[in-house]
C-alpha atoms as a printed R data frame, in Angstrom:
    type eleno elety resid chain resno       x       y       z
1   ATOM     1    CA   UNK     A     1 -31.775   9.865  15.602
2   ATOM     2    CA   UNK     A     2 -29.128  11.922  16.864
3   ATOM     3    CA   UNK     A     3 -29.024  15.382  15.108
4   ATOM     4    CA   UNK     A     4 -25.128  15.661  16.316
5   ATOM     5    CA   UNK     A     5 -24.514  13.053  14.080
6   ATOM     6    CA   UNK     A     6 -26.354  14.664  10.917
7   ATOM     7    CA   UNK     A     7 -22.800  15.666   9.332
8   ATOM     8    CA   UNK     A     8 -21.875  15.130   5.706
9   ATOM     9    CA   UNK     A     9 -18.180  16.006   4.559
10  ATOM    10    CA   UNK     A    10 -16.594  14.898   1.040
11  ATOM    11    CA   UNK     A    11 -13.747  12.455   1.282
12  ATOM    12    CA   UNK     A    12 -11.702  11.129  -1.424
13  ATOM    13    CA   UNK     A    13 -12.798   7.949  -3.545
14  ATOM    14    CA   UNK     A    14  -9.471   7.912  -5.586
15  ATOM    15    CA   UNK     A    15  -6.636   9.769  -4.733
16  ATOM    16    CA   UNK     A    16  -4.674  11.663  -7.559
17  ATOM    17    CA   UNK     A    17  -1.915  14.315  -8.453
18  ATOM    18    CA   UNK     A    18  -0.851  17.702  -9.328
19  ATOM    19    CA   UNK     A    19   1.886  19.643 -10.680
20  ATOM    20    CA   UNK     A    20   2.317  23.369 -11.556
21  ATOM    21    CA   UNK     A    21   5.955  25.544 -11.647
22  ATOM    22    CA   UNK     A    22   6.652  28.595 -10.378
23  ATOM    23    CA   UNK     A    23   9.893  30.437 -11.323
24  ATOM    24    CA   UNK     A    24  11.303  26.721 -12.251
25  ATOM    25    CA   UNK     A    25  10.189  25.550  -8.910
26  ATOM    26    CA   UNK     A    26   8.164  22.270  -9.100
27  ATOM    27    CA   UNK     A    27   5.915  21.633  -6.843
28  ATOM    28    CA   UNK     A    28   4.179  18.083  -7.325
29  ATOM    29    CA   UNK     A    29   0.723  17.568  -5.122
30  ATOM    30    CA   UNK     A    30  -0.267  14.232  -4.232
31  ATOM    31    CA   UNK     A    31  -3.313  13.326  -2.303
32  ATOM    32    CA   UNK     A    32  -4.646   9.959  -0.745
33  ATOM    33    CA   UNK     A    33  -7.347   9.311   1.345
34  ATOM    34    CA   UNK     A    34  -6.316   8.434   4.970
35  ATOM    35    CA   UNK     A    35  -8.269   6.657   7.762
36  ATOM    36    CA   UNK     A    36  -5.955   7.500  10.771
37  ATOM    37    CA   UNK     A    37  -3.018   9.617  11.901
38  ATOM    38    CA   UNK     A    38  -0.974   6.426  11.610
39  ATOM    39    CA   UNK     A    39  -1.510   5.811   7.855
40  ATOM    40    CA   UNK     A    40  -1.179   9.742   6.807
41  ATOM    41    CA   UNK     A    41   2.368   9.111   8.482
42  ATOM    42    CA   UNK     A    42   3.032   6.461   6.423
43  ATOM    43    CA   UNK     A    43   1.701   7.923   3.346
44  ATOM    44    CA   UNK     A    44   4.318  10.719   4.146
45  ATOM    45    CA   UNK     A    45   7.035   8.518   4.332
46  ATOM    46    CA   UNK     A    46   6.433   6.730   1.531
47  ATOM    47    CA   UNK     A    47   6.282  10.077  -0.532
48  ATOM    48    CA   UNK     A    48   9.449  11.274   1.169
49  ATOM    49    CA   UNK     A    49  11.311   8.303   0.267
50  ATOM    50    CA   UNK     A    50   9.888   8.141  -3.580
51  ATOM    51    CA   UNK     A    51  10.780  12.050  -3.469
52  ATOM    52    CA   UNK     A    52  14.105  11.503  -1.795
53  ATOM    53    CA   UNK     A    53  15.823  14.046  -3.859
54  ATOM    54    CA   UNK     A    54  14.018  17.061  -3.537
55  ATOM    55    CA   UNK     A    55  14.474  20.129  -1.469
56  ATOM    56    CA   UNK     A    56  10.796  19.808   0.529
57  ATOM    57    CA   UNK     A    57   8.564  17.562   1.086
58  ATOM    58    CA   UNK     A    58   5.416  19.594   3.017
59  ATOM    59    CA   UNK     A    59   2.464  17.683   4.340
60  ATOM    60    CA   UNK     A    60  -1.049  18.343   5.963
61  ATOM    61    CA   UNK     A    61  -3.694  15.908   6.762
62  ATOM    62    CA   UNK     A    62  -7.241  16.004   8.375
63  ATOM    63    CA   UNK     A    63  -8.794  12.899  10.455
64  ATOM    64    CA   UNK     A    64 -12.301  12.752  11.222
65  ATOM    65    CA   UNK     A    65 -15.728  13.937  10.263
66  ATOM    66    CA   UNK     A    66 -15.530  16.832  12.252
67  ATOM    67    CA   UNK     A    67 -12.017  17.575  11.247
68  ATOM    68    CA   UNK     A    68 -10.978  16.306  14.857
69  ATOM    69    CA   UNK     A    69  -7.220  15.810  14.021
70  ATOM    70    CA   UNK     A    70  -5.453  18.127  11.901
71  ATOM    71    CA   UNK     A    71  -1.223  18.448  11.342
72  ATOM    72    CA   UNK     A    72   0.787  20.328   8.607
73  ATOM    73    CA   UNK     A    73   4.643  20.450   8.351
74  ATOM    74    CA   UNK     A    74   6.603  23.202   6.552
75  ATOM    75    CA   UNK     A    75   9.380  20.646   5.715
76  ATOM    76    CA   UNK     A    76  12.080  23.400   6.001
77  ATOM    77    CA   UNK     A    77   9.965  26.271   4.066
78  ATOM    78    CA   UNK     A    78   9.691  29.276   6.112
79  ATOM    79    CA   UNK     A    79   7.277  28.800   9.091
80  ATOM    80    CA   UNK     A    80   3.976  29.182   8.167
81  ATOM    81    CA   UNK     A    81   4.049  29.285   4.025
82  ATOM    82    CA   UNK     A    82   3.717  25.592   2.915
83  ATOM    83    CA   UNK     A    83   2.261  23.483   5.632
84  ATOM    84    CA   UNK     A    84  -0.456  25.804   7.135
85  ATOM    85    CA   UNK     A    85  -1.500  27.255   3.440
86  ATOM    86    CA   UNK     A    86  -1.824  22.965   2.237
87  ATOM    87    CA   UNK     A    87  -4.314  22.371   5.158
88  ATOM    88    CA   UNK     A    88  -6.375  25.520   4.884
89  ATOM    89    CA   UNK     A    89  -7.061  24.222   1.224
90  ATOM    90    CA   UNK     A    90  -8.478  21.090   2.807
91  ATOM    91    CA   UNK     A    91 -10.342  22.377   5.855
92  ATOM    92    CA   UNK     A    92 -11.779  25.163   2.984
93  ATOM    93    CA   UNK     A    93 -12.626  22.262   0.725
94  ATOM    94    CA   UNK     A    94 -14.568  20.327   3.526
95  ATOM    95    CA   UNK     A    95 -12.759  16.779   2.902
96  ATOM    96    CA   UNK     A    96 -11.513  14.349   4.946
97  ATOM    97    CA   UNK     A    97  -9.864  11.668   6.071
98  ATOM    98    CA   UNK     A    98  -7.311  13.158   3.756
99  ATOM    99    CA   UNK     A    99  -3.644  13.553   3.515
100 ATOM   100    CA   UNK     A   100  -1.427  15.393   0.626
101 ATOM   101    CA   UNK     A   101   2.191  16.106  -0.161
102 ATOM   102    CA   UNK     A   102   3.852  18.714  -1.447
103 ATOM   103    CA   UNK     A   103   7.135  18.005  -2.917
104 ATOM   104    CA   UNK     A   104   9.041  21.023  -3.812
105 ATOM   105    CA   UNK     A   105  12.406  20.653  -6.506
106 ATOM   106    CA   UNK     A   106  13.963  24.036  -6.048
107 ATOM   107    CA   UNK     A   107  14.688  26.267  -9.164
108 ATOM   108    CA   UNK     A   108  17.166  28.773  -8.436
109 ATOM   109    CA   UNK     A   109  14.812  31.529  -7.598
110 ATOM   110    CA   UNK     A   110  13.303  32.838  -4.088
111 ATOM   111    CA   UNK     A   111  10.162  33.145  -4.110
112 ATOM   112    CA   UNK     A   112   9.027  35.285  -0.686
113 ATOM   113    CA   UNK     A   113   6.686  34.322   1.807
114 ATOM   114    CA   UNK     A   114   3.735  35.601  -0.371
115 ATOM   115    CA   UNK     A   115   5.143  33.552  -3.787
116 ATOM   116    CA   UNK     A   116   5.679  30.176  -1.544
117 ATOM   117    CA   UNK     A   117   1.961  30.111   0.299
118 ATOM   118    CA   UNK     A   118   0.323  30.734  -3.493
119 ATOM   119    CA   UNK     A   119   2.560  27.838  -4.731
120 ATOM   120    CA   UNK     A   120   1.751  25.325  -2.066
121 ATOM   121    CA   UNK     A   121  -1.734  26.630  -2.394
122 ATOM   122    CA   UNK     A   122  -1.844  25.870  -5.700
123 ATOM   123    CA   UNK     A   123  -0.187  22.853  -5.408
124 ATOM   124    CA   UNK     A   124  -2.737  21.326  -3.309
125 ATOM   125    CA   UNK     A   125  -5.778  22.583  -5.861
126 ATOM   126    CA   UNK     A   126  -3.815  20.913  -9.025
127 ATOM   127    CA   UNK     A   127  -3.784  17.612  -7.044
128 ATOM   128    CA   UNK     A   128  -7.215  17.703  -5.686
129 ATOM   129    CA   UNK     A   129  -8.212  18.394  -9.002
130 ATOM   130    CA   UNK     A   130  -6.902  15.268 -10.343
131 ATOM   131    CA   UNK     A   131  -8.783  13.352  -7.889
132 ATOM   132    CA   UNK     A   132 -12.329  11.683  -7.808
133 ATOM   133    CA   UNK     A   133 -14.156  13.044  -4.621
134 ATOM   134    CA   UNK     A   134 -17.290  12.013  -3.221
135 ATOM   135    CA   UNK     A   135 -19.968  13.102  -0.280
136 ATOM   136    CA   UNK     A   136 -19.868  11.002   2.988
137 ATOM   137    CA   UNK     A   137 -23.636  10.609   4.143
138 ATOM   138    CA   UNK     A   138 -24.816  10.138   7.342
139 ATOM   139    CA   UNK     A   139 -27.692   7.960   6.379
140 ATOM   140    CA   UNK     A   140 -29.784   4.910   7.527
141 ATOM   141    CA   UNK     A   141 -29.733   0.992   6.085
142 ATOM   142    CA   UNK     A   142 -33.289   0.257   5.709
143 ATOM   143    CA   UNK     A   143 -35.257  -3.360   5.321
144 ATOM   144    CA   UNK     A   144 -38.244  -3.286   3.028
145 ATOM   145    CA   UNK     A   145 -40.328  -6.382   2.994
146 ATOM   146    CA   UNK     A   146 -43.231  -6.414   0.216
147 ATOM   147    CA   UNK     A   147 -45.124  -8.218  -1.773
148 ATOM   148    CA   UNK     A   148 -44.467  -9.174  -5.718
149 ATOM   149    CA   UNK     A   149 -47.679  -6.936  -6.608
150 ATOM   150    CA   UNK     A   150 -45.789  -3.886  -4.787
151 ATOM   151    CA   UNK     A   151 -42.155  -4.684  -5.892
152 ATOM   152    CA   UNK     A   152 -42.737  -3.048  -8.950
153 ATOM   153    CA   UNK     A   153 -44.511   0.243  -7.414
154 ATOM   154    CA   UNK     A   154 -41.115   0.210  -5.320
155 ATOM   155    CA   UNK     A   155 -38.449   0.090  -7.308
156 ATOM   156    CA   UNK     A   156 -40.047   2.342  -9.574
157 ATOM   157    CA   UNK     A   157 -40.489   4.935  -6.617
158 ATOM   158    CA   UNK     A   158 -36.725   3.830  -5.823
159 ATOM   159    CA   UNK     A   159 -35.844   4.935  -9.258
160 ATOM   160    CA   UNK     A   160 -37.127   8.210  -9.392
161 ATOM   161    CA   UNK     A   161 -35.465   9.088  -6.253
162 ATOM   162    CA   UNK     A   162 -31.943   7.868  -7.311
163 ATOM   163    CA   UNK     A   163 -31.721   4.608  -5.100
164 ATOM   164    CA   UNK     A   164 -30.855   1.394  -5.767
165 ATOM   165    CA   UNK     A   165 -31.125  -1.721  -3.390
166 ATOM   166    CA   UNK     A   166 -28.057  -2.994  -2.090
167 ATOM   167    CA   UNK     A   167 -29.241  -6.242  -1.290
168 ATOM   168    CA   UNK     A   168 -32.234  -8.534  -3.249
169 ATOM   169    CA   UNK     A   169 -33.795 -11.398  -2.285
170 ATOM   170    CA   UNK     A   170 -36.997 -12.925  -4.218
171 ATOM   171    CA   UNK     A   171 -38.578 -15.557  -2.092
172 ATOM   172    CA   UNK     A   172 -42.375 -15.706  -0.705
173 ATOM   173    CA   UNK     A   173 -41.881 -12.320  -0.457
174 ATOM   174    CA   UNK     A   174 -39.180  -8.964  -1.982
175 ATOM   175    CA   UNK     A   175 -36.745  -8.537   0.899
176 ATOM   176    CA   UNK     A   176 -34.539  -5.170  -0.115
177 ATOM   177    CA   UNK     A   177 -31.728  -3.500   1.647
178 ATOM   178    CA   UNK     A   178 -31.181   0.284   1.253
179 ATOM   179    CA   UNK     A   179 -28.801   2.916   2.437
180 ATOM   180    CA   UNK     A   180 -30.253   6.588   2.111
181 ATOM   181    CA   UNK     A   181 -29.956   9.591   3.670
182 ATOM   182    CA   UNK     A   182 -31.412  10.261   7.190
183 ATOM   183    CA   UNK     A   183 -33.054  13.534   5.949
184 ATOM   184    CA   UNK     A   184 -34.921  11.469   2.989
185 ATOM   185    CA   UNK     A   185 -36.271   8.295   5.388
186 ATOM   186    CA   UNK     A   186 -39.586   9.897   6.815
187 ATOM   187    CA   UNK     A   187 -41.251  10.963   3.081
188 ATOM   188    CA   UNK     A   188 -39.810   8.380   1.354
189 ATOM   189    CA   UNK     A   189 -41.442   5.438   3.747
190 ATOM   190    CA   UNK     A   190 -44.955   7.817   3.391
191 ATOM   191    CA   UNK     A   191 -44.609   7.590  -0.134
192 ATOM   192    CA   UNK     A   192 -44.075   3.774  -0.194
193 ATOM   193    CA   UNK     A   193 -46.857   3.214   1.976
194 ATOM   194    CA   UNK     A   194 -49.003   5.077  -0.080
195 ATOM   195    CA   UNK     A   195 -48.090   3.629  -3.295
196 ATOM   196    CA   UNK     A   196 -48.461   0.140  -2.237
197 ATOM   197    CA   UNK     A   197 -51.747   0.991  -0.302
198 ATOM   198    CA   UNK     A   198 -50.018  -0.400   2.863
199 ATOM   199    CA   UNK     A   199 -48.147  -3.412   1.241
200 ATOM   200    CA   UNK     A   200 -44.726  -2.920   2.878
201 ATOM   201    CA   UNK     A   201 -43.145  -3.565   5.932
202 ATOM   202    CA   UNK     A   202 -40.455  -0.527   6.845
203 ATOM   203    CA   UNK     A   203 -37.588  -1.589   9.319
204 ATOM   204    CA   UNK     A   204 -34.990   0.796  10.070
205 ATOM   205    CA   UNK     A   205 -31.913  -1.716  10.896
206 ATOM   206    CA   UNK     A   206 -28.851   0.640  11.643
207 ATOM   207    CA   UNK     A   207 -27.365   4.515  11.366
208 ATOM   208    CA   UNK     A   208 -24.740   4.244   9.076
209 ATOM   209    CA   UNK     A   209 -22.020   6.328   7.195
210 ATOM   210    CA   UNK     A   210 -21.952   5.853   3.481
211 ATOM   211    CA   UNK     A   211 -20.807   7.855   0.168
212 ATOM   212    CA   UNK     A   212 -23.818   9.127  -1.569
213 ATOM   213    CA   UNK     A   213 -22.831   8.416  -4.909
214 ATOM   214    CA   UNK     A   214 -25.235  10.548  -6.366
215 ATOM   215    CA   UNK     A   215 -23.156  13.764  -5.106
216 ATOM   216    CA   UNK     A   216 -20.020  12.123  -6.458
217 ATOM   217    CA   UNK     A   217 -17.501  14.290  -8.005
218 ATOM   218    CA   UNK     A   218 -14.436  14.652 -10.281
């Protein structure tokens, strides 16, 4: 398999939001998880119109694995202290496919360059916070064909590694469907072999991306 393509990055499984205050300043995080540059512009809108009354409305997002798209808008803040400070939290974090707002009510009180890139720093932590976030896993969906004497050796062998099947089916013979890590495939299919003294057919179907929701996160 590729190694290029041996990348894991967290994304975010359920979005959520944030609040903290600063000199009566509000600034209210919210964070979804975006698929393209299209629906983070969306998701801005949408929080711009909910949020019409407010003095800023400061976004950053970040699309792809690699962090291949990236865009951050200061919404009227001084140049560099609310849009740039938001997606340095997420590039820092290592998530993506990920967009958040900022939505700033003014209080009354300046707060200097220094106070307003702490806010919206802030900001963005508070809402991340109140999200669920999980690990995106560069992995492989696997076919195991056995027999019902070596089901039972494999699940249990499936079990102490953390996996579950995704897919059953009890016929003549146990047809399972797994998704695991690339990194894990080579010892786990010696082990299997081993255990079943040879009982087990191995067929490595497809590379895939899925969350590994044993490195899931609140």
């Amino acid at each position: 398999m590729a190694s290029e393509k041996n990348l894991d990055y967290r994304v975010v499984l359920e979005g959520g939001q944030g609040e903290i205050v600063e000199k009566k300043s509000r600034f209210i995080a919210t964070v979804r998880r975006v698929e393209t540059e299209q629906e983070a512009a969306a998701f801005i809108e949408e929080i711009k119109k909910k949020y019409w009354d407010a003095r800023h409305n400061c976004s950053a997002f970040v699309i792809g694995g690699r962090g291949e798209l990236t865009r951050c808008s200061d919404d009227g803040e001084p140049s560099g202290t609310a849009g740039r400070p938001m997606l340095e939290v997420l590039l820092a974090e290592g998530i993506r496919n990920v967009a958040v707002v900022v939505t700033r009510y003014f209080g009354g009180t300046l707060l200097g360059t220094g106070g307003l890139v702490r806010a919206y720093t802030q900001a963005v932590k508070a809402g991340l916070d109140n999200c669920i976030v999980g690990v995106m896993t560069q992995g492989l969906e696997i076919g195991l064909q056995t027999d019902y004497n070596g089901v039972g050796k494999v699940l249990y062998i499936l079990g102490q590694h953390g996996l579950e099947p995704v897919d059953s089916q009890y016929g003549q013979e146990v047809l399972l469907t797994l998704r695991i890590p690339a990194d894990q495939a080579a010892g786990l299919q010696k082990e299997l072999v081993e255990a079943t003294c040879g009982r087990i057919h191995w067929e490595c179907k497809k590379e895939i991306s899925f969350v590994d929701k044993k490195r899931t996160q609140s």
